[in-house]
Each structure stands twice: as C-alpha cells, then as structure tokens.
C-alpha positions as a Markdown table, in Angstrom:
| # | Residue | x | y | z |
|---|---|---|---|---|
| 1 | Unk | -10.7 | -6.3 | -12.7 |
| 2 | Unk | -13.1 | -8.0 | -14.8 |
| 3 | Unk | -16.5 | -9.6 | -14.0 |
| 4 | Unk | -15.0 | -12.9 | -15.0 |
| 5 | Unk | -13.0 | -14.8 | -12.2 |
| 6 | Unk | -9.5 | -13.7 | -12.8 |
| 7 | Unk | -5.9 | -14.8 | -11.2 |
| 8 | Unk | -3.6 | -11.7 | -10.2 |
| 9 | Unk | -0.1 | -11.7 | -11.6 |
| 10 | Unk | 2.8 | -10.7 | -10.2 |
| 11 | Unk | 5.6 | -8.5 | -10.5 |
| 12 | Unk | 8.9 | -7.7 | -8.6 |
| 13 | Unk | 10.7 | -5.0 | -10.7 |
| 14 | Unk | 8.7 | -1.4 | -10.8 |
| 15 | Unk | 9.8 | -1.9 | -14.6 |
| 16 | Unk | 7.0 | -5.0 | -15.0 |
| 17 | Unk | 4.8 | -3.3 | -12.9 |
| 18 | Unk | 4.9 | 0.6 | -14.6 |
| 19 | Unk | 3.0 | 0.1 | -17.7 |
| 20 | Unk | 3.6 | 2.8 | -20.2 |
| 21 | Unk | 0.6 | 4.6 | -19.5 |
| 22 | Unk | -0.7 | 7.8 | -20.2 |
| 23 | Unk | -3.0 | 10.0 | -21.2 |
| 24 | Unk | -4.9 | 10.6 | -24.9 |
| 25 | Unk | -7.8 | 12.8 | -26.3 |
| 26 | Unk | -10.2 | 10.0 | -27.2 |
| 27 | Unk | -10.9 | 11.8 | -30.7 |
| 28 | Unk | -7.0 | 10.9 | -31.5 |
| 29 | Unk | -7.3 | 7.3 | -31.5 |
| 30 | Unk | -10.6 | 7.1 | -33.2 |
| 31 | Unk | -11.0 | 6.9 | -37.0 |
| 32 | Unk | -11.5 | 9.9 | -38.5 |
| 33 | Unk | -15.0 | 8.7 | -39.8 |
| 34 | Unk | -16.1 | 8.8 | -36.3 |
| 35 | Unk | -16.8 | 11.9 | -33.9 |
| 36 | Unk | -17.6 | 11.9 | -30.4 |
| 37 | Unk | -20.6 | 13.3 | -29.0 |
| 38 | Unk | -20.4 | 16.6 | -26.2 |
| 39 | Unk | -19.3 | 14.5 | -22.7 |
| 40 | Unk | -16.7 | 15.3 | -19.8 |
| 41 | Unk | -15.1 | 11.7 | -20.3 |
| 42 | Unk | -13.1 | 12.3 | -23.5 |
| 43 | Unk | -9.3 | 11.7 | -22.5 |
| 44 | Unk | -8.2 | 8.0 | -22.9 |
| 45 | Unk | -6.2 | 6.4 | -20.0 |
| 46 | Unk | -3.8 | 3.8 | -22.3 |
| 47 | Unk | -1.3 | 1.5 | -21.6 |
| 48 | Unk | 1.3 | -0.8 | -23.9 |
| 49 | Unk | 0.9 | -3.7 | -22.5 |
| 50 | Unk | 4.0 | -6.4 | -22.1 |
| 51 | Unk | 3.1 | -8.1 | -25.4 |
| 52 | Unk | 3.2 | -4.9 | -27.4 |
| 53 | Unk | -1.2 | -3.9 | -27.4 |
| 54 | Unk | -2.4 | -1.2 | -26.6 |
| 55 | Unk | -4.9 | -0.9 | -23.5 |
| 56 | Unk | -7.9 | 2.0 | -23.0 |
| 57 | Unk | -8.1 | 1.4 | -18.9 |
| 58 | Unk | -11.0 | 3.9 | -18.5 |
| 59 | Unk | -12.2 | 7.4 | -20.5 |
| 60 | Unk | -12.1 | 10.0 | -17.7 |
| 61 | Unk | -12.7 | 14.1 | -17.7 |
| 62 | Unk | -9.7 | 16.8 | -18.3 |
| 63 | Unk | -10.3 | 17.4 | -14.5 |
| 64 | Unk | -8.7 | 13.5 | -13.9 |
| 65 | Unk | -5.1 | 13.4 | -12.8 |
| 66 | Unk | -2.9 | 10.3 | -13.2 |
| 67 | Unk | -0.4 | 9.1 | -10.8 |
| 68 | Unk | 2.3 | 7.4 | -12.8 |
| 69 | Unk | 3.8 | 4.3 | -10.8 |
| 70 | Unk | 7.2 | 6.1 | -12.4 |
| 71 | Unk | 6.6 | 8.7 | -9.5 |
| 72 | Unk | 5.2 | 6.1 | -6.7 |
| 73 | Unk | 9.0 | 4.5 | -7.2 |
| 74 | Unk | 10.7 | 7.3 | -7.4 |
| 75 | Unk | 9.2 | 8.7 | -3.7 |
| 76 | Unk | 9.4 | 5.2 | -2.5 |
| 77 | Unk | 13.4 | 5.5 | -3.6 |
| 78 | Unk | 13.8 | 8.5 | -1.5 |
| 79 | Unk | 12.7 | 7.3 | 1.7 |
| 80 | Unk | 13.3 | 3.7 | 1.7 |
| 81 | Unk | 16.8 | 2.8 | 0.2 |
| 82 | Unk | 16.5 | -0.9 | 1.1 |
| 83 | Unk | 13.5 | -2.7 | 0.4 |
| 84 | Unk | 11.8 | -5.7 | -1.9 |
| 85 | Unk | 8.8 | -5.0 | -4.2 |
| 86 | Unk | 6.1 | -7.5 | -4.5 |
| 87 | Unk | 3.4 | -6.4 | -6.4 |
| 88 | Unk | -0.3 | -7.8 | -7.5 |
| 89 | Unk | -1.8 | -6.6 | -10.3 |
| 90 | Unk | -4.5 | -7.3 | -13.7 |
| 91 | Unk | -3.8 | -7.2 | -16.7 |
| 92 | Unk | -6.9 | -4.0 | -16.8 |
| 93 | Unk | -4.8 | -2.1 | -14.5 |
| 94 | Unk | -6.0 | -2.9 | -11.0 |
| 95 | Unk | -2.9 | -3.1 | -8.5 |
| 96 | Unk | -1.3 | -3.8 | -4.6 |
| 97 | Unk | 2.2 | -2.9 | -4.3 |
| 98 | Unk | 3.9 | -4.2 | -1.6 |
| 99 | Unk | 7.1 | -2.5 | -0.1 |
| 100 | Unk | 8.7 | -4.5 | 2.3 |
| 101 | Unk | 11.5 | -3.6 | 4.6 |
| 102 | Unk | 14.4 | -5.3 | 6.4 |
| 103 | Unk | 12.4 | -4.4 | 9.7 |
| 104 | Unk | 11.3 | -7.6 | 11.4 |
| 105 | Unk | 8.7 | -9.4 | 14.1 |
| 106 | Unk | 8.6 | -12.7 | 15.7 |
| 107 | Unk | 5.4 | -14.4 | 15.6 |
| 108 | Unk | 5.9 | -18.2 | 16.7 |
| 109 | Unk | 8.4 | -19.7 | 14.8 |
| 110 | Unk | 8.3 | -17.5 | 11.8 |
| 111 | Unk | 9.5 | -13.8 | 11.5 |
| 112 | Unk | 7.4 | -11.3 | 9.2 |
| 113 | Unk | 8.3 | -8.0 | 7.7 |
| 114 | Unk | 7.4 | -4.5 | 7.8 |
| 115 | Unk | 5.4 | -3.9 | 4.7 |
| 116 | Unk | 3.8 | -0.7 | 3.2 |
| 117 | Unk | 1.1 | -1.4 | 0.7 |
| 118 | Unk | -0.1 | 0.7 | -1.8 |
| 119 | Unk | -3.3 | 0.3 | -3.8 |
| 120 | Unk | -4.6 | 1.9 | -6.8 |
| 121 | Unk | -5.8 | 1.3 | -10.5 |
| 122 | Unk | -6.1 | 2.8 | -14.0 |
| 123 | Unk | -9.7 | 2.7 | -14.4 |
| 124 | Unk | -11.1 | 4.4 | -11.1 |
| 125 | Unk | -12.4 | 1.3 | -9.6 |
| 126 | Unk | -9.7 | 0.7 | -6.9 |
| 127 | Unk | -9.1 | 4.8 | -5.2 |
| 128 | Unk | -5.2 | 5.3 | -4.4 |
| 129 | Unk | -4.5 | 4.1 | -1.1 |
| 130 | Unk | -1.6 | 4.0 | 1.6 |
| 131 | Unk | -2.4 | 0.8 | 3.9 |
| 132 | Unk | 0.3 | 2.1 | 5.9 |
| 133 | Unk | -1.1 | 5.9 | 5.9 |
| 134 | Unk | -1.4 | 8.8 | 8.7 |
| 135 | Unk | -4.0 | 8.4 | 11.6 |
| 136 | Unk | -5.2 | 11.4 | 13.3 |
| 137 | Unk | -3.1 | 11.1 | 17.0 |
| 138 | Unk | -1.2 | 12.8 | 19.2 |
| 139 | Unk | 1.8 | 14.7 | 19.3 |
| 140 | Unk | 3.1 | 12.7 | 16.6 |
| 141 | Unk | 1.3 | 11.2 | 13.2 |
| 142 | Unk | 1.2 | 7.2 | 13.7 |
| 143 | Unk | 0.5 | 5.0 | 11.1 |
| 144 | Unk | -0.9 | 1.4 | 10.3 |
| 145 | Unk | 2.3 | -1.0 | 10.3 |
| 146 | Unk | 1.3 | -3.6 | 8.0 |
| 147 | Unk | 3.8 | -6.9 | 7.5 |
| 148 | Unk | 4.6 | -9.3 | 4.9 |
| 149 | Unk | 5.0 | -12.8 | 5.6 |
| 150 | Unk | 7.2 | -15.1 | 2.8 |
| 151 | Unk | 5.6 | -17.9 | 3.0 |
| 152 | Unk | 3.0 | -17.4 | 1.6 |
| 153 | Unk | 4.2 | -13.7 | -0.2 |
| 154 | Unk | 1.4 | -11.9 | 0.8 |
| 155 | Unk | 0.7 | -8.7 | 2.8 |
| 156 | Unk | -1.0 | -8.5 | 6.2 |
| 157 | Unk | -2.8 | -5.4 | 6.7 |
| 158 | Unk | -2.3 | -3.3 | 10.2 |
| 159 | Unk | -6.2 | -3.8 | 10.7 |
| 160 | Unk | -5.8 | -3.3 | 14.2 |
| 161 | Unk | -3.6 | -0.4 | 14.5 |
| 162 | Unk | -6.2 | 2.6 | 14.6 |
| 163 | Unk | -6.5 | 0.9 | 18.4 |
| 164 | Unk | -4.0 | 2.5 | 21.1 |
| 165 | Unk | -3.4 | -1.0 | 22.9 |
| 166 | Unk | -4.1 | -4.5 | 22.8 |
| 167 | Unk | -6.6 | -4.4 | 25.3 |
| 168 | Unk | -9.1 | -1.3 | 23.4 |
| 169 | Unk | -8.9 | -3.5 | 20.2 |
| 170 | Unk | -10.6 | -7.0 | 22.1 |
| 171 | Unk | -12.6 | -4.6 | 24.4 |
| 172 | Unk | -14.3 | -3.5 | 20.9 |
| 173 | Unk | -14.6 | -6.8 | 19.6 |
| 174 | Unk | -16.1 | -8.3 | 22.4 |
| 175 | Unk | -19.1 | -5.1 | 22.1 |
| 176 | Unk | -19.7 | -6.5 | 18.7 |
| 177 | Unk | -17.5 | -4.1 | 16.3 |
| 178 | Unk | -19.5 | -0.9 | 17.4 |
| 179 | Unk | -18.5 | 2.1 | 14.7 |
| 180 | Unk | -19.2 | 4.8 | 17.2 |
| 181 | Unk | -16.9 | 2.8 | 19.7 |
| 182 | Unk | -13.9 | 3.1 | 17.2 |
| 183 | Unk | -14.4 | 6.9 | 16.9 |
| 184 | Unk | -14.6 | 7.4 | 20.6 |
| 185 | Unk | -11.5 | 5.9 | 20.9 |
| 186 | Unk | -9.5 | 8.5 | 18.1 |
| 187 | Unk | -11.6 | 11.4 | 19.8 |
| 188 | Unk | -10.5 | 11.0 | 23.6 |
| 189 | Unk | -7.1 | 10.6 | 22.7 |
| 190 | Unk | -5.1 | 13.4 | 24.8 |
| 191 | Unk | -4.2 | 16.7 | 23.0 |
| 192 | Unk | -6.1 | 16.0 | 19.4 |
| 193 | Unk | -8.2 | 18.8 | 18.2 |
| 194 | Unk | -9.5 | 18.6 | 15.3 |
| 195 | Unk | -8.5 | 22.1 | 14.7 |
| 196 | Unk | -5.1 | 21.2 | 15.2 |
| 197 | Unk | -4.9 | 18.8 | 11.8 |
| 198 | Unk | -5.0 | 20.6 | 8.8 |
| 199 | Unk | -8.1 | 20.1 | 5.8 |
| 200 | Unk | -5.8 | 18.7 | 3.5 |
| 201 | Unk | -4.1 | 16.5 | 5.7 |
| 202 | Unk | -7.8 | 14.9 | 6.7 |
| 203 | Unk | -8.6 | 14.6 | 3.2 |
| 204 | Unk | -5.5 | 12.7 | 2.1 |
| 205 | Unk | -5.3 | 10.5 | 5.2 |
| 206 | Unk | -6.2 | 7.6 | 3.6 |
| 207 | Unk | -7.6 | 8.1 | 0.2 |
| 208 | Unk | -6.2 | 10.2 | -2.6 |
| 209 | Unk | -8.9 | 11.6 | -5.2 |
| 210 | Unk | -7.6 | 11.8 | -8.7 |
| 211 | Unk | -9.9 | 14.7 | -9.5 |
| 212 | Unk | -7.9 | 17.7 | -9.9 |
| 213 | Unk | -4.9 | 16.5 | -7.6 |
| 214 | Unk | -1.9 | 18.5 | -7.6 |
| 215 | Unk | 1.1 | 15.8 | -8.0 |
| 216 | Unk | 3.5 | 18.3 | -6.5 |
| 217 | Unk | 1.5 | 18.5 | -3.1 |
| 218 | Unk | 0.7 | 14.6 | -3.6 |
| 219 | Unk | 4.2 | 13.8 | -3.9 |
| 220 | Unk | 5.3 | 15.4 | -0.8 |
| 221 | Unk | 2.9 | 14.2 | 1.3 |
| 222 | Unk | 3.0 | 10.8 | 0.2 |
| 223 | Unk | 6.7 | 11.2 | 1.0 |
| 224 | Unk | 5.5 | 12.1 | 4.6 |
| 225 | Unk | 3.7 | 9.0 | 4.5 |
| 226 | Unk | 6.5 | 7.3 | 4.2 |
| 227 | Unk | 8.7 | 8.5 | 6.1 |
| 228 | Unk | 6.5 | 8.2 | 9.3 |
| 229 | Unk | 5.6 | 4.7 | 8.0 |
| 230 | Unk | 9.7 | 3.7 | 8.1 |
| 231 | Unk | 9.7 | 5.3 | 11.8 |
| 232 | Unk | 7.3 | 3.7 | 13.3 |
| 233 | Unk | 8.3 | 0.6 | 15.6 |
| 234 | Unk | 5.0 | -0.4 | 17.5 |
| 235 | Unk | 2.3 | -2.2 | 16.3 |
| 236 | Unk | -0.8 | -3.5 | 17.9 |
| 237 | Unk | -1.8 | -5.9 | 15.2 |
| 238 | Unk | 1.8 | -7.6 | 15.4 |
| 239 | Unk | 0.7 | -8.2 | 19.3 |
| 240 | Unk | -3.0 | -9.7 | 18.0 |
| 241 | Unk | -0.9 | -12.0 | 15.7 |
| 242 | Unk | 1.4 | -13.6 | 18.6 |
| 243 | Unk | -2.2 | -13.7 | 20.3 |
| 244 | Unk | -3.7 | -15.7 | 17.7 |
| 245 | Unk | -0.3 | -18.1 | 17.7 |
| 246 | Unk | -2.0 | -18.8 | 21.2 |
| 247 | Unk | -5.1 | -20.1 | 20.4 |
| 248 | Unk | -5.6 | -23.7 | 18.3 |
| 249 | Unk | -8.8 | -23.6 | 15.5 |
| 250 | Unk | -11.6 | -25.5 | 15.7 |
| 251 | Unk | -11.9 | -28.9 | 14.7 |
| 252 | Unk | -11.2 | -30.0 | 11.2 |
| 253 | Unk | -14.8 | -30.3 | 10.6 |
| 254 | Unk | -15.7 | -26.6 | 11.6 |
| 255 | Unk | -12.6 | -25.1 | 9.6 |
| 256 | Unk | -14.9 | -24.7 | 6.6 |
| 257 | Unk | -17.4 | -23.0 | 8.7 |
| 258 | Unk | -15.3 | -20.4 | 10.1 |
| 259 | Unk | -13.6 | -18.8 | 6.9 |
| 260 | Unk | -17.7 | -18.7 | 5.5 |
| 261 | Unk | -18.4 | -17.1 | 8.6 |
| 262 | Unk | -15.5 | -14.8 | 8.1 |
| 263 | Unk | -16.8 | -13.4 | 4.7 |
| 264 | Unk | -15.1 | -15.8 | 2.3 |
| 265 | Unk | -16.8 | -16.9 | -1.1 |
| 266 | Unk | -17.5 | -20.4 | -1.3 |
| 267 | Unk | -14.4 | -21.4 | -3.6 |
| 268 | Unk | -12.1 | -19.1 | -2.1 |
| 269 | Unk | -13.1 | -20.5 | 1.5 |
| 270 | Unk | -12.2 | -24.2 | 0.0 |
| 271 | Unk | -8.6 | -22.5 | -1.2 |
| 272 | Unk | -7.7 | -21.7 | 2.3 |
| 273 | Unk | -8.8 | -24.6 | 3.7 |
| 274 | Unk | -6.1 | -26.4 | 1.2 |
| 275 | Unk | -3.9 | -24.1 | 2.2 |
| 276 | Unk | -4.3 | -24.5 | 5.9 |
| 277 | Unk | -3.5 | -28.2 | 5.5 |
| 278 | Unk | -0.6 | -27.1 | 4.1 |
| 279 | Unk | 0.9 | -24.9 | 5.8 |
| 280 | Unk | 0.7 | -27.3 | 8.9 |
| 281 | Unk | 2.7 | -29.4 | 6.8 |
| 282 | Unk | 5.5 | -27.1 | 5.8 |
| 283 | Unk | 5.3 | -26.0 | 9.1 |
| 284 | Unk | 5.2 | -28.8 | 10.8 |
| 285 | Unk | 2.8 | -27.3 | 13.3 |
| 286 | Unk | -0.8 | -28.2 | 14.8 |
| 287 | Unk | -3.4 | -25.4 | 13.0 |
| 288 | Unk | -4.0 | -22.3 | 15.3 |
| 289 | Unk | -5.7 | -18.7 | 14.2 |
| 290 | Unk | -2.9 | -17.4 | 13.4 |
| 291 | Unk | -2.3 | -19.9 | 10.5 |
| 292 | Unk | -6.3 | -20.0 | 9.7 |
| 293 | Unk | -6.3 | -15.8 | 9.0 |
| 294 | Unk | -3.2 | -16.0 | 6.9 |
| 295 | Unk | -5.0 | -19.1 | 4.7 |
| 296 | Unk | -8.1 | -17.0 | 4.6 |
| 297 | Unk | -5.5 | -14.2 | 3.2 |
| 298 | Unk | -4.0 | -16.4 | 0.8 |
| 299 | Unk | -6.8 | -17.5 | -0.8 |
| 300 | Unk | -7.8 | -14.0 | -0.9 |
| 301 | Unk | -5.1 | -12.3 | -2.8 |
| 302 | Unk | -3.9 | -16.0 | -4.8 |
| 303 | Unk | -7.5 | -17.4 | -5.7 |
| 304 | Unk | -9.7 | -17.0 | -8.7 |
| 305 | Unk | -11.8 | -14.4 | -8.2 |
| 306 | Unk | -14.4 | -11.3 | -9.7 |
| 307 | Unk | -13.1 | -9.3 | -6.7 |
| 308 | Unk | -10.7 | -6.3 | -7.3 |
| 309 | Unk | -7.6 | -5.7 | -5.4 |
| 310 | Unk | -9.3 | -3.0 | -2.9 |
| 311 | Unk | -12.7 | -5.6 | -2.0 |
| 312 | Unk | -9.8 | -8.1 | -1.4 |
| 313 | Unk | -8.9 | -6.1 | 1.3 |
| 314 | Unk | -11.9 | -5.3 | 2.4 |
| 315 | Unk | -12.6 | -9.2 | 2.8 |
| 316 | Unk | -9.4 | -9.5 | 4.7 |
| 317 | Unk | -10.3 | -6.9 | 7.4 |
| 318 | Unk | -13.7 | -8.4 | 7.7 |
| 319 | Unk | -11.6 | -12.4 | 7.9 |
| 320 | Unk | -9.0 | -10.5 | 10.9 |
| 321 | Unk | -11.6 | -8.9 | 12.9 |
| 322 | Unk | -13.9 | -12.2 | 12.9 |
| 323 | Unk | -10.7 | -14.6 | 13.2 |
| 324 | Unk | -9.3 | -12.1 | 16.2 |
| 325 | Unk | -12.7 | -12.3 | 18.3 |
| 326 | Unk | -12.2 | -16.4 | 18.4 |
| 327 | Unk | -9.3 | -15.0 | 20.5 |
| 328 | Unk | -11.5 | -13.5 | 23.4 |
C-alpha cells in the first residue's frame, strides 16, 4: 500500500487475483552499466501486472520464500469444493482474500456466511495470515469462524472467538480489555499443556514467516487450517452479533462520536456514518450496533485510505471490541 490514500480493488477469480509473480536476481534486470553493491536484498519480487508492466513489489534476501496465490488456490480447492472468492487487493501487492462458504447464520433479518480470510502481500508489509487459523484448546484445535455479510461484501472477523463463551468475552470487556485476562482464559482451559502442542504448530498459529519457509510443510498445515476451519460450527462472535442486533445506537448526533471513539480516521469515520444512513434505508430498519460496526467495517475496507490491508484489520478489532462494550 502506498503512503498516498488509495481505494482497494477487487477481484473474484483467483486468475485476477494471482499476479504472475516471481522471483529475479536484481543484477538481471538492471543494465549491464550498473552493478550492485555487496547486500542480502538482491532477489527481485516482480509481478506482470493486468495492463502488461512489469512490478518490483520488494528486493528481499535468498533466505525469502514466496507463497504463490497459485498454491493458496490450489489447498483452498482441496478442502473447500464449494465456495465464492472475494478478494481486496493494491495494485503494489498488498491483499485479503476472502473464502466464503455455503455455511450460514441468522442475525436479525439478514443471514451471513462462513468466511475464511487470508491476508498477505508481496512486499513484506502485510505477514501471511489465516483470520480463521488454529487456537491453542483442548482436545481438539478450534478456530476463529469469521463471516461474510453481502451487503455490504465485506468480511467480519471472529474477534471474539479466542473467548470460550459469551459470557468470558463481556466479563473482559467490562475489566477494560485486560491482556493478562485473555491469557488466563487460554491457560486454565482443561487439559492444555503447553507441552502437549508442538513448536511448529505455535509458531505457525497465526502468522507464517517467509524467511526460510518450507512450502511443503506450509502447504500441509495450512491445509489443516482449513480443514478445521470448514468443521467448525460454533462461534461466539456470531452470538455477540445477534447481541448487538439488541441494542439501538446513540442518537444521530453522537453516531460521529462513537466510530472516532472506536479508532476510525476522520474521513473514514464520515464514510460509515453515510453508510449507516444507508443501510437503515435498504434495510428498512431503525440503526442498532450491529449495523453501526459493520458501517465502521465498510468504511474500513471500501474508503480511501494510507492504511494497508492488515492495519485495516487491526482498526476493525479495535471498532468490535469498543462497539461490543456499548452492549454491556
């Protein structure tokens, strides 16, 4: 993502998405008048872009592995033979893909979809994440269920999912977000040992380093991922949503207020504000949280903006947990 504010695009074809990229000694593409001074960053990540240029994303070491979204599709293929891709991405390689399933929940009037959402980018900013990825449990791996919701075509993280019920997740808000809280809570869960989870299974949990990853391993896993992400049913951020369905927003005036309060920018926080207005339009319902944290996540991922994909989601956590606690 650029400095400069920047709209994403979209894609829904893993062809539009999949750039031709790969990977070039630097030296190569350079004249032959020039020569490059001694530096670990001397292999070119390029990409041929739609209209035919060619794209350096970054200059990284020989210890750098790419993930190809060739191989993403192909795992996503094996464990998920129904689905619909949505995709945000820039133009300098900075993506969210969106995998949604046929898997469904009611909130008020409107059903959303089971969603898996991955993250990564070509030049290192934005790390290579799984939304939906493994969380240190029980017997069993669980993992965040995120959703997709068509109005607005955007995905909704499973922010509160790490919780084990309804009731931990408002207990922490209402002790002001404490970090050492949330730990507790994965700690005293019955039969977890940390001996019992293997080192490479903590370190891919939810981010993947590109330094020196072995794709066979990575592939396998992530089809892991998957495969517990497609199997499980529960999710205790689809329960906070039907709670926040519950509870009206505050008074035209104070709308404004809120999504600032929430972490918003400025012109992004006057984007879901329009959009609040109207969704209770197409909707044809009064204004309640729920609506208020998916305008806040509109604006977010559909609004101008110097962020990059992964501090969009960042912001969105931070809008759900402060949006949630007007639920208390």
């Amino acid at each position: 993502m650029t400095t400069q504010s920047a709209p994403l695009e979209r894609s829904t074809s893993w062809e539009q998405l999949c750039f031709p990229v790969r990977e070039e000694k630097l030296q190569v593409l350079l004249p032959e008048s020039y020569r490059l001074l001694p530096s670990d960053r001397q292999r070119a990540i390029v990409g041929a872009m739609p209209d035919g240029t060619q794209h350096v994303f970054a200059l990284q070491s020989d210890e750098y592995t790419l993930i190809p979204n060739a191989l993403l599709r192909e795992v996503v293929n094996s464990v998920a033979p129904e689905y619909l891709l949505d995709a945000r991405f820039t133009p300098l390689g900075d993506f969210g893909i969106n995998i949604v399933l046929p898997d469904s929940l009611n909130v008020g009037p409107e059903r959303i979809y089971k969603n898996l959402i991955i993250t990564n980018s070509y030049t290192g900013k934005s790390p290579f994440t799984i939304q939906g990825s493994s969380i240190e449990s029980t017997n069993e791996e669980k993992v965040k269920v995120s959703y997709y919701r068509q109005i607005c075509a955007n995905g909704l993280m499973g922010w509160a999912d790490e919780f084990m019920g309804y009731e931990e997740y408002f207990h922490w808000l209402a002790n002001g977000q404490p970090k050492k809280y949330r730990d507790a809570l994965q700690e005293n869960e019955e039969h977890v040992t940390i001996e019992r989870i293997r080192k490479e299974e903590r370190i891919l949990a939810e981010t993947f380093l590109h330094k020196g990853l072995n794709l066979t391993f990575f592939k396998e896993h992530l089809a892991q991922i998957l495969e517990n992400f497609t199997a499980q049913r529960h999710s205790v951020t689809g329960t906070i949503y039907q709670r926040l369905v519950e509870v009206p927003v505050p008074t035209e005036a104070d709308v404004q207020k809120v999504i600032l309060q929430a972490g918003l920018p400025k012109k992004l926080a006057s984007l879901a504000g329009e959009r609040l207005r109207f969704e209770e339009k197409e909707l044809q319902a009064e204004a309640n949280l729920w609506l208020l944290y998916n305008a806040a996540n509109y604006a977010l991922f559909n609004g101008k903006s110097a962020l990059s994909i992964n501090e969009r989601f960042k912001a969105d956590q931070k809008a759900f947990h402060h949006i949630a606690e007007m639920a208390l």
